[in-house]
C-alpha positions as CSV (number, residue, x, y, z in Angstrom):
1,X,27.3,11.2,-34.4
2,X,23.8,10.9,-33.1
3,X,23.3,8.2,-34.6
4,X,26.5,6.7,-32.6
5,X,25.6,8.2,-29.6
6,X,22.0,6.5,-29.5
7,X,23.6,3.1,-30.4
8,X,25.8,3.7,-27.1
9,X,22.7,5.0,-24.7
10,X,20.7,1.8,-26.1
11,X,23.5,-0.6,-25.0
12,X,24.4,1.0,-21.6
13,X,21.2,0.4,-21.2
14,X,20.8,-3.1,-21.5
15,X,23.9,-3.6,-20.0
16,X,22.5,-2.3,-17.0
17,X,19.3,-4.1,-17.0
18,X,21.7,-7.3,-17.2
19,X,23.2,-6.6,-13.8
20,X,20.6,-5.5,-12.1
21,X,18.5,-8.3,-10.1
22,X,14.8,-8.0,-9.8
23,X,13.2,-7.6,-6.4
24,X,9.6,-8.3,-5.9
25,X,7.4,-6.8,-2.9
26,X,4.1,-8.4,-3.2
27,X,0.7,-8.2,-1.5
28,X,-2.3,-10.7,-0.9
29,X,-5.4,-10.0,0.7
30,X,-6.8,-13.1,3.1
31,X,-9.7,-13.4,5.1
32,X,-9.6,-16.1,7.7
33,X,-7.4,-18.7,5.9
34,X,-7.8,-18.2,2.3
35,X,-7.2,-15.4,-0.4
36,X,-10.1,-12.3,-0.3
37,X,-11.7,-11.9,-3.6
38,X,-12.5,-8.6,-4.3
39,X,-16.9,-9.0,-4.6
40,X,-17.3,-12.1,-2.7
41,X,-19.3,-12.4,0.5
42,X,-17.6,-14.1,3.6
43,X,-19.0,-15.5,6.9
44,X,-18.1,-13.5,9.8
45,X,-17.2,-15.6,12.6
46,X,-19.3,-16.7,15.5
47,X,-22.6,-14.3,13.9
48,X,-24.9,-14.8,10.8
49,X,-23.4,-11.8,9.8
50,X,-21.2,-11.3,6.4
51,X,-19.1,-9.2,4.7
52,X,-17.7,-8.0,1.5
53,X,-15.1,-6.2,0.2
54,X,-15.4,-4.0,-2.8
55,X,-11.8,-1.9,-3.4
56,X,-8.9,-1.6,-1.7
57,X,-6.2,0.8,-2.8
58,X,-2.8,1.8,-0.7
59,X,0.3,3.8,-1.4
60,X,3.5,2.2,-0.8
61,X,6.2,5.2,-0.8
62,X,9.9,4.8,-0.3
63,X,11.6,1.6,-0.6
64,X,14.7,0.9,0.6
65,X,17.0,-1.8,1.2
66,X,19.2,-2.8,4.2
67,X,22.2,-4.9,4.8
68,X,22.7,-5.4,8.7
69,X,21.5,-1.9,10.0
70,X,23.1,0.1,6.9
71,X,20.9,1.0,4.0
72,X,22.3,0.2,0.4
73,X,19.5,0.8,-2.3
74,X,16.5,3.4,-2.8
75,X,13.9,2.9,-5.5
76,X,14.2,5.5,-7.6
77,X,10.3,5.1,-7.9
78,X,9.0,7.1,-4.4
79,X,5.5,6.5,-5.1
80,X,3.7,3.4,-6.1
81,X,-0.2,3.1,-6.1
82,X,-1.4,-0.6,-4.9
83,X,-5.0,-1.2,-6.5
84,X,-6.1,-5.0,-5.4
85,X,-8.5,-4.7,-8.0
86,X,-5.7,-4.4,-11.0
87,X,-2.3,-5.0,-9.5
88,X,-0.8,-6.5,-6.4
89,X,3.1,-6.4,-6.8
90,X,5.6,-3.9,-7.0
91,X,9.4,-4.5,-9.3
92,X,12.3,-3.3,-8.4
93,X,15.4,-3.5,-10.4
94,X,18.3,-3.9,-7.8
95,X,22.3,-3.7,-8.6
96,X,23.4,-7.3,-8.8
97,X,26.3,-6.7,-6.5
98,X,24.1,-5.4,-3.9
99,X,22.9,-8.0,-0.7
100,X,20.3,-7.2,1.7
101,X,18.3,-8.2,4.5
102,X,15.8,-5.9,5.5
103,X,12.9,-4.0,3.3
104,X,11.8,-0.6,4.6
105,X,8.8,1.1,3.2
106,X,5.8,3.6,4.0
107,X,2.4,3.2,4.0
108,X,1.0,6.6,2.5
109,X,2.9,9.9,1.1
110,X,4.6,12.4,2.8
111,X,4.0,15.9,3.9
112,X,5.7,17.7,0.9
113,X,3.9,15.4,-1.3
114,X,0.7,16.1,-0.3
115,X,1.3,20.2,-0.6
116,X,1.9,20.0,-3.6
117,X,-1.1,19.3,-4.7
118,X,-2.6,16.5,-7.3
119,X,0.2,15.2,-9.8
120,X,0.5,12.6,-12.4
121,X,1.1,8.9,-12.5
122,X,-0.1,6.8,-9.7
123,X,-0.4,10.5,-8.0
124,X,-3.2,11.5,-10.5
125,X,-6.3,12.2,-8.8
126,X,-8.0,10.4,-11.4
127,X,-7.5,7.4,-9.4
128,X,-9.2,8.6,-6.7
129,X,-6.9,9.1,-3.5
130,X,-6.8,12.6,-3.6
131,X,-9.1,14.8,-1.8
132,X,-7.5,18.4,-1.9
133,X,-4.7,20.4,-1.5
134,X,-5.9,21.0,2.8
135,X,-6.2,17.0,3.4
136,X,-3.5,16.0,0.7
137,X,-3.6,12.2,-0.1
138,X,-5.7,9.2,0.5
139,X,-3.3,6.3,1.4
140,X,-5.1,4.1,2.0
141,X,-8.8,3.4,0.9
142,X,-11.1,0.5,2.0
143,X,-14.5,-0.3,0.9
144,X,-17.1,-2.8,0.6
145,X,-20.6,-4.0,2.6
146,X,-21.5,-5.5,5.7
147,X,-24.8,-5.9,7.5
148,X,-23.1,-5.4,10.5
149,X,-23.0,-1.8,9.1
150,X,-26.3,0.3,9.9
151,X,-25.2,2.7,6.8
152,X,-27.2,2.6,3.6
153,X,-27.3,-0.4,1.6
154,X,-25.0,-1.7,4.7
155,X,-21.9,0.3,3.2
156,X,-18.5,1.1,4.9
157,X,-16.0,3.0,3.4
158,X,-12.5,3.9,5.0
159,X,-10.3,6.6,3.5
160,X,-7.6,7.2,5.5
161,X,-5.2,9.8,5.4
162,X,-4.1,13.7,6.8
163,X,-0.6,14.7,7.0
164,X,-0.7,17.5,9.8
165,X,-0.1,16.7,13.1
166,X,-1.5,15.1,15.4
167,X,-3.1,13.6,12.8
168,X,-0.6,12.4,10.4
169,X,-1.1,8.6,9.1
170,X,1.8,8.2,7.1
171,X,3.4,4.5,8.9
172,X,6.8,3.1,8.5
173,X,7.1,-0.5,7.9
174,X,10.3,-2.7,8.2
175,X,10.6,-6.4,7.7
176,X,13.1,-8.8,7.2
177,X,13.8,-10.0,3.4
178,X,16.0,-12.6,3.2
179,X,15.8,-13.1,-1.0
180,X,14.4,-11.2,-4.1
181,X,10.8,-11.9,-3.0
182,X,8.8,-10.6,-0.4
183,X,4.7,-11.3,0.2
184,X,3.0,-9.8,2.4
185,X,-0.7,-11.0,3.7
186,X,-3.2,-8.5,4.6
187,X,-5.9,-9.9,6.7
188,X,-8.8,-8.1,6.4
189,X,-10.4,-10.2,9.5
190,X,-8.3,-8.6,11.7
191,X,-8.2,-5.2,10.1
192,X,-12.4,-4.8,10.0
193,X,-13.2,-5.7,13.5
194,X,-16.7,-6.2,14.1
195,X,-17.2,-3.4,16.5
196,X,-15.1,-0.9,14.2
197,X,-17.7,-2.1,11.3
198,X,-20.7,-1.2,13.9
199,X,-19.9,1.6,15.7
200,X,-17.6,3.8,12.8
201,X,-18.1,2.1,9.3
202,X,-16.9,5.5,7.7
203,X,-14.3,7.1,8.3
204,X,-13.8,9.7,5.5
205,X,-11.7,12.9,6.5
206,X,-8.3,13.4,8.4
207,X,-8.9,12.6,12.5
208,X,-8.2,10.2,15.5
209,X,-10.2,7.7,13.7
210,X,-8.2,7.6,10.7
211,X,-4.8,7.5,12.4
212,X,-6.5,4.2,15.0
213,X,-7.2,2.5,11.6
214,X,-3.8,3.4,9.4
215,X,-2.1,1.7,12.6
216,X,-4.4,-1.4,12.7
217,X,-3.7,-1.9,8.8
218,X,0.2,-1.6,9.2
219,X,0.1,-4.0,12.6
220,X,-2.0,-6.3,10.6
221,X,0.4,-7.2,7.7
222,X,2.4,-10.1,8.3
223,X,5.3,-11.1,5.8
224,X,6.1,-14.6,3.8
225,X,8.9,-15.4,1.9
């Protein structure tokens, strides 16, 4: 009877897997016009200055799916980690019946979340985005070296989170997606202004600076299909 019962488990699932269509949610890091390698130095624009960026690590929380206002699919998955450095894209297996036009997401956990202190999977604090239990989550996490940056060894390191308010950098993000794929450039030009880089190139606990940088990240993204 087991045995059966497996065989019938096994074969719903497939089944399943069958009619389900695969969205994609991808992200690209650019500086000026071409893709950011993670390591590499860049010219900054109109100065002998450079720049380079070392790790960047997000949380994307949240997905959902909208057909003309109405919402008609959550990921099952709430949290996924983005690490530049190892992956870029997120799956998501979507009933084949289902049409949509909009993608709605979050940029960084939620408050519940982040009371509940360190968890496992891309929550793990092994991956380093988790102070402790009173700030809660990174979500986002940028570093790297400029010598616009009067730090040692010309460092700047953004981790950005805090969930308690007024200080809460959690960011809704909505775009239109007209088909299964989605990428979406981040343009570190624009998000590591020169006079961010020289007057705060760490910003490292929950704060007005954090939340100012959370919303220059989320305005900076700009979709492609």
């Amino acid at each position: 009877m087991r045995y059966v019962v497996a065989i019938i488990i096994i074969s719903l699932t497939f089944y399943l897997e069958l009619m389900a269509q695969q969205a994609q949610i991808s992200f690209t890091p650019k500086w000026s016009n071409e893709t950011l390698i993670l390591g590499k130095y860049y010219p900054i624009s109109n100065s002998n200055d450079s720049i380079r960026v070392d790790v960047v690590k997000f949380y994307i929380t949240n997905i959902s799916l909208w057909k003309q206002g109405n919402q008609v699919y959550s990921s099952p998955v709430e949290h996924h980690l983005i690490n530049l450095e190892t992956n870029n894209t997120i799956d998501l297996k979507v009933p084949q019946q289902i049409s949509f036009d909009t993608i709605q997401f979050f940029i960084g956990t939620d408050s519940i979340t982040n009371t509940l202190g360190a968890m496992s999977g891309d929550l793990d604090a092994m991956h380093g985005m988790y102070w402790a239990w009173q700030s809660g989550y990174i979500n986002v996490k940028i570093e790297g070296a400029s010598s616009i940056c009067k730090t040692r060894k010309n460092l700047f390191q953004y981790h950005l989170g805090g969930y308690l308010s007024p200080n809460q950098t959690r960011q809704q993000v909505t775009f239109a997606m007209a088909n299964q794929h989605i990428n979406i450039f981040i343009p570190f030009d624009e998000i590591l202004q020169l006079q961010t880089l020289q007057n705060t190139p760490e910003v490292m606990s929950p704060g007005t600076q954090a939340v100012i940088n959370i919303q220059r990240f989320k305005q900076a993204l700009k979709p492609t299909e």
